[in-house]
C-alpha positions in Angstrom: -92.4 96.5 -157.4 -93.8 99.9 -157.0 -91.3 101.5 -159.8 -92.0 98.5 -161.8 -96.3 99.4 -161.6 -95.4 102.6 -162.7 -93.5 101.8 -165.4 -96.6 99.3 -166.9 -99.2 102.4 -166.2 -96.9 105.0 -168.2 -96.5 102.5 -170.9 -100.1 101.7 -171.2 -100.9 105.5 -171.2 -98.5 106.0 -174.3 -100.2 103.3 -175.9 -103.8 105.0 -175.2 -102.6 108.3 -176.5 -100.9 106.9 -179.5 -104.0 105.2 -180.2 -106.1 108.1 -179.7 -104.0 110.0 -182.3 -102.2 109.7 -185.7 -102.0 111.4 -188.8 -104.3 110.8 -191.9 -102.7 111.1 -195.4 -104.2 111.0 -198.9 -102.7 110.7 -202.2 -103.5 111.8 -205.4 -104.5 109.4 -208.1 -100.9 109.1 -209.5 -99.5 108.8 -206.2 -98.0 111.9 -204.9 -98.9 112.9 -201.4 -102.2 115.4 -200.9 -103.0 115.9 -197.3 -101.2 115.2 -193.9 -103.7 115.8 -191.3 -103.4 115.1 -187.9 -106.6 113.4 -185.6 -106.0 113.5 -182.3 -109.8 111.9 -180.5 -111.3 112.2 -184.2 -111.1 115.6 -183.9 -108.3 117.8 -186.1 -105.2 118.8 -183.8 -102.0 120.2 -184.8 -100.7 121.2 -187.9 -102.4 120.1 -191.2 -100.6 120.3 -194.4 -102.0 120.2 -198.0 -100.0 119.4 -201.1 -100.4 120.4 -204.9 -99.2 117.6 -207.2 -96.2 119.2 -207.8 -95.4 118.2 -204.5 -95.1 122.3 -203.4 -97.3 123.3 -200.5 -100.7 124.5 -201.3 -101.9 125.4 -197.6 -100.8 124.6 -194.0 -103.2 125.3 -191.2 -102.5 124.8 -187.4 -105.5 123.5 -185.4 -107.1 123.0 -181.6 -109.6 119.9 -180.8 -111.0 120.3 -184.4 -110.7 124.4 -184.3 -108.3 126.7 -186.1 -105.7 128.1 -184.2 -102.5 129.7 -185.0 -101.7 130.6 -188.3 -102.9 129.7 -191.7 -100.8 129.9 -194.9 -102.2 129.6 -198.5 -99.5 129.1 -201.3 -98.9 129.5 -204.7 -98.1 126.9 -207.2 -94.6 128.1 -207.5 -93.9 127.8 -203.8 -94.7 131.4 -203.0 -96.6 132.5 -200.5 -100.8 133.7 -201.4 -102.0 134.5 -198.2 -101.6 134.7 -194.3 -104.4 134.4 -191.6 -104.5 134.0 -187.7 -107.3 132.2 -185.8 -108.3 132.1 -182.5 -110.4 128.8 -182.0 -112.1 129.1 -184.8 -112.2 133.1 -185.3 -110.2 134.8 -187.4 -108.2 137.5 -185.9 -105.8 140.2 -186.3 -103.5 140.9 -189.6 -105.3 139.1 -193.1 -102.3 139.6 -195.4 -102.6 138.4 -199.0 -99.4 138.6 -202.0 -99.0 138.4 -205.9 -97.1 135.7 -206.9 -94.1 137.7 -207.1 -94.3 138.2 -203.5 -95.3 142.0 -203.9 -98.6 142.7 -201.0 -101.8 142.8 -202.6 -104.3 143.4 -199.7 -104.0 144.3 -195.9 -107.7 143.4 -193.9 -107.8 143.5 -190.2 -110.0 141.0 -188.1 -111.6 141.1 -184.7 -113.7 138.2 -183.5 -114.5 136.6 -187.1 -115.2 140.2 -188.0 -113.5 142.8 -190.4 -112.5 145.6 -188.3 -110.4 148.5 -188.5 -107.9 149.3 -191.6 -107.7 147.4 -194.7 -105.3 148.5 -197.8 -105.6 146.9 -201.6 -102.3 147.6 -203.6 -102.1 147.5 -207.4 -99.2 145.1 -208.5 -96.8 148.2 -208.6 -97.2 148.8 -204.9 -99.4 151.6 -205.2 -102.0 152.0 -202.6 -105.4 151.5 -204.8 -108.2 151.7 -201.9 -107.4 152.5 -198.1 -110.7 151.9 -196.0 -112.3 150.9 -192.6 -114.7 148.7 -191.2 -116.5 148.1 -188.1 -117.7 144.6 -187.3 -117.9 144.3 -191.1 -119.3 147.5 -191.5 -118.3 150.7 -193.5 -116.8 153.3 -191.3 -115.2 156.3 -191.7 -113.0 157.7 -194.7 -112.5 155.7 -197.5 -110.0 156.6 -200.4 -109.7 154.9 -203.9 -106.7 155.8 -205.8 -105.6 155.1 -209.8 -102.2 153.4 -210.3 -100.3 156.6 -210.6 -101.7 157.5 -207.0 -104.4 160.2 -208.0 -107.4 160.0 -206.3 -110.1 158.6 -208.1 -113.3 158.7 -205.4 -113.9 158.6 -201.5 -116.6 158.4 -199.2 -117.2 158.9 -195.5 -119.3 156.2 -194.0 -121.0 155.6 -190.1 -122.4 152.2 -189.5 -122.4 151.3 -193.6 -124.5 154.3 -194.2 -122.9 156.8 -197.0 -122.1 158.4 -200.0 -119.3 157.3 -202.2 -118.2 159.6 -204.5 -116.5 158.9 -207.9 -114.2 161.3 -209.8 -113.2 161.7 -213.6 -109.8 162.8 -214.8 -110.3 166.5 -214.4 -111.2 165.8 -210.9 -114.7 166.6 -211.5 -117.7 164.7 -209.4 -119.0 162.2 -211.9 -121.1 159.7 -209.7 -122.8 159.5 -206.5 -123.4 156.3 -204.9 -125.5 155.9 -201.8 -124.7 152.8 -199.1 -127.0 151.4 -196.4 -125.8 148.4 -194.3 -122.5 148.4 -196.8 -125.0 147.5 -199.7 -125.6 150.2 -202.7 -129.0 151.5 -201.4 -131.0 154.6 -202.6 -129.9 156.5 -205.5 -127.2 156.8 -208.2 -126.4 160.2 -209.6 -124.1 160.3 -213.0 -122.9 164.0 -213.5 -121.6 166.0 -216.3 -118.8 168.5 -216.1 -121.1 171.1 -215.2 -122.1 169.1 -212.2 -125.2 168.3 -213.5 -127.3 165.7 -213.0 -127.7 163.7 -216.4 -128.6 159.9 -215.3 -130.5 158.6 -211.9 -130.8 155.2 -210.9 -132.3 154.2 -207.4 -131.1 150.7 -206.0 -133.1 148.5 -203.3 -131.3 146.2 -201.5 -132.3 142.4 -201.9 
């Protein structure tokens, strides 16, 4: 008798989770599927998956009571991947990684908290690195290094809390603008030189 209570409690449990939970699909107009998304307590839990009309992936996210958590995966029409993210309820965190559709990397960002922080990387289709900078809490920081597609370098700055100067070459090598950065926004003046490293054009930015 006792087995036989236990049985008809676990069975009514099941049926209260089941309840509880269940996947909710759409469909585009011509019918082809759109979204699988799973509800668990009318709250977003486990892993969603969206669909072009193609019927190729378009983006798969893994969730946590209604929060993202794990990874999330953006796709190309043709199947390849467009980008890679990992929350932690709700904040992003660690490696942002984002491709051409060939597959080649097009930019590295790091996260912290919801925040850009550390080392990010932008590559130019050929796998060249184009701009290598930092941030902290989603401020400029440090050196930052922007390259043509043949790997000269094309300006830098050094920046402390988003406060700098970024500097902008021509292809002598020669200064040919100044550009000055509060709170990461262009702030203060704009110098344009001329290959005498003369001063021939000043602008002076407020931020909004």
């Amino acid at each position: 008798m006792r087995k036989y209570k236990i049985y008809i409690v676990c069975i009514v449990l099941t049926c209260l989770l089941s309840a509880c939970c269940k996947v909710q699909k759409t469909y585009y107009p011509k019918g082809m599927l759109e979204s699988e998304v799973p509800y668990c307590r009318q709250k977003i839990h486990g892993t969603a998956v969206w669909y072009y009309d193609n019927g190729k992936k378009r983006m798969e996210a893994t969730y946590e009571k209604g929060l993202l958590h794990g990874a999330m995966i953006r796709y190309y029409r043709n199947g390849a991947i467009e980008s890679l993210d990992t929350f932690l309820f709700g904040k992003q965190n660690g490696k942002s990684l984002a491709y051409y559709t060939d597959g080649n990397l097009k930019e590295v960002y790091q996260y912290k908290d919801g925040m850009r922080h550390g080392q990010f990387i932008l590559y130019y289709e050929n796998q060249q690195e184009q701009l290598i900078g930092y941030y902290d809490n989603e401020q400029y920081d440090s050196l930052w290094r922007y390259f043509d597609a043949q790997g000269y370098t094309v300006g830098e700055g050094f920046f402390k809390n988003g406060k700098g100067i970024l500097k902008r070459y021509d292809a002598n090598g020669k200064l040919a603008q100044t550009i000055e950065f509060e709170n990461s926004k262009r702030s203060g003046k704009e110098n344009y030189y001329d290959a005498e490293g003369n001063v021939v054009k000043s602008l002076e930015y407020k931020p909004l």
